[in-house]
C-alpha positions in Angstrom: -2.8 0.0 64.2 -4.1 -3.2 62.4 -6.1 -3.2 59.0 -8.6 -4.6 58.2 -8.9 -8.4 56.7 -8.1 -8.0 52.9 -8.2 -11.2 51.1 -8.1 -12.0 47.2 -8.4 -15.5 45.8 -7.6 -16.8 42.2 -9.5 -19.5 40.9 -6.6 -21.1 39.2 -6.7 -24.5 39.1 -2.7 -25.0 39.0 -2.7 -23.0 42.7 -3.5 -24.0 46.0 -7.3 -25.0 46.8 -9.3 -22.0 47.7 -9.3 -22.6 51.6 -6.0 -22.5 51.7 -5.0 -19.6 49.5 -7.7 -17.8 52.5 -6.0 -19.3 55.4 -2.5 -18.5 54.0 -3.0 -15.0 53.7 -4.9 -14.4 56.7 -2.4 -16.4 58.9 0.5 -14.4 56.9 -1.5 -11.2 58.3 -1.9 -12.5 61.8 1.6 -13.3 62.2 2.7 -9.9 60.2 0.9 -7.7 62.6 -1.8 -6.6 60.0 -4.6 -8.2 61.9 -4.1 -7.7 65.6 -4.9 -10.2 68.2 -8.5 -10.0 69.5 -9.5 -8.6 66.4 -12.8 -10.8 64.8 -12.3 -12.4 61.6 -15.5 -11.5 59.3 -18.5 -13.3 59.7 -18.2 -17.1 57.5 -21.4 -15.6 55.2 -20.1 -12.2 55.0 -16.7 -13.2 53.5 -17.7 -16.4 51.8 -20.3 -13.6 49.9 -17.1 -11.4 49.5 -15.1 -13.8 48.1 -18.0 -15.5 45.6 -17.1 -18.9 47.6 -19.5 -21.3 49.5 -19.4 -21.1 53.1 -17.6 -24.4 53.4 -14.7 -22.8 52.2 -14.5 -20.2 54.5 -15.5 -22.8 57.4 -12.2 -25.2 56.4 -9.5 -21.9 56.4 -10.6 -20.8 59.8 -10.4 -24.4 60.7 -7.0 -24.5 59.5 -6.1 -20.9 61.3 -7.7 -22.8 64.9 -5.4 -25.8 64.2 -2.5 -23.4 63.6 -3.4 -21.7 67.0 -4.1 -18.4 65.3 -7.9 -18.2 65.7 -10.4 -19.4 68.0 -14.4 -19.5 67.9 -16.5 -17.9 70.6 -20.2 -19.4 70.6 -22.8 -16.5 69.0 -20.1 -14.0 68.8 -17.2 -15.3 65.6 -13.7 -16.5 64.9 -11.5 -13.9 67.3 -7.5 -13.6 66.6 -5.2 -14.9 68.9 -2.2 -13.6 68.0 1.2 -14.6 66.2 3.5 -17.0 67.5 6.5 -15.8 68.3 9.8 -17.4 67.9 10.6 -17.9 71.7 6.9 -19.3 72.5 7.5 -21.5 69.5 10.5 -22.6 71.0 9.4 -23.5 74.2 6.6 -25.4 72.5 9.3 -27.8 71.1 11.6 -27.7 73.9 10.9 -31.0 75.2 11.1 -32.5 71.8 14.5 -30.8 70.8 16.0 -32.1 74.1 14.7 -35.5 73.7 16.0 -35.6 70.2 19.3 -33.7 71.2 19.8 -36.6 74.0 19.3 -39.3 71.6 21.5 -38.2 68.9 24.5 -38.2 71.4 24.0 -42.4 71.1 24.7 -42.2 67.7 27.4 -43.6 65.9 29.6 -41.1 63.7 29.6 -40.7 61.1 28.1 -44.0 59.9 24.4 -43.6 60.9 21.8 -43.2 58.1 18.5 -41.3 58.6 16.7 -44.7 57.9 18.1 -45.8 61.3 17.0 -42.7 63.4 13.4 -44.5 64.6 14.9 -47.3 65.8 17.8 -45.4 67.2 14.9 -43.2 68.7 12.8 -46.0 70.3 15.9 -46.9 72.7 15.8 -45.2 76.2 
């Protein structure tokens, strides 16, 4: 059974910028299991008021959770869970990439190659 959202912030200047000390944890909590998928985030106002932050900064670290694939807003109703990405579906994501990559690398030269000539090696077809 999932928990509900628990965040803590420190206003350290020396850390990570307030969004993303809220993203972080939250995403670490998604991907944990603590949050379950489907479960609504809190209300922007509600946790921004929590927190003692503006709104904005609530706004940007669900942003960041959407562009991780970890969230998603549904008009009038909040910012749902999605669920963790697992390792095979992360995989599969980059399967066309790691194949590409895997099929250029067989052009290469051994061992002489630098990494400062894998884009133009990578260009070739």
């Amino acid at each position: 059974m999932a928990r509900s959202v628990s965040v803590r912030i420190a206003r350290d200047t020396s850390l990570p910028p307030l969004y993303q000390q809220i993203a972080e944890q939250l995403a670490h909590q998604i991907n944990s299991g603590e949050i379950a998928p489907e479960t609504r985030l809190p209300a922007i106002r509600l946790l921004a008021d929590e927190l003692q932050v503006n709104t904005a900064t609530v706004v940007r670290a669900y942003q960041e959770l959407k562009q991780a694939g970890l969230a998603v807003s549904r008009t009038g109703s909040g910012t749902y869970v999605v669920g963790s990405i697992s390792v095979q579906q992360n995989e599969e994501k980059h399967l066309p990439l790691t194949l590409l990559i895997r099929d250029k690398l067989k052009f290469l030269p051994v061992p002489s190659t630098s990494p400062v000539q894998l884009p133009t090696l990578m260009s070739y077809r």
